[in-house]
C-alpha positions in Angstrom: 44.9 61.5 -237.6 48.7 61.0 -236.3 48.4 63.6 -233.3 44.7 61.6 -232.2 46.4 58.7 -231.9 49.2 59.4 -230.3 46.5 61.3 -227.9 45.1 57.9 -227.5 48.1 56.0 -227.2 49.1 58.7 -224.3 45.6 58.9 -221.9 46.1 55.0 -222.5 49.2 55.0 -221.2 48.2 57.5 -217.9 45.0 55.6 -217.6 47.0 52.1 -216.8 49.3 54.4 -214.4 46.9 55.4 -212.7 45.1 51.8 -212.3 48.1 50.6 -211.4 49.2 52.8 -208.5 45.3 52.4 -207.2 46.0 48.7 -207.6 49.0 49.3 -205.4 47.3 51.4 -202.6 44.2 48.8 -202.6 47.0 46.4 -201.5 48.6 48.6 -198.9 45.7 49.0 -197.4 45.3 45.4 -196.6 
């Protein structure tokens, strides 16, 4: 139980990395 959520915690955590540096190069793009 403790090492699936700290999975989850952790892809959470890449997942809003990567949206944010997408976020970023949407941006630089315009």
């Amino acid at each position: 139980m403790v090492i699936s959520s700290m999975a989850s915690s952790i892809s959470g955590i890449i997942y809003s990395d990567l949206a944010l540096h997408y976020f970023h190069s949407l941006l630089a793009h315009f």
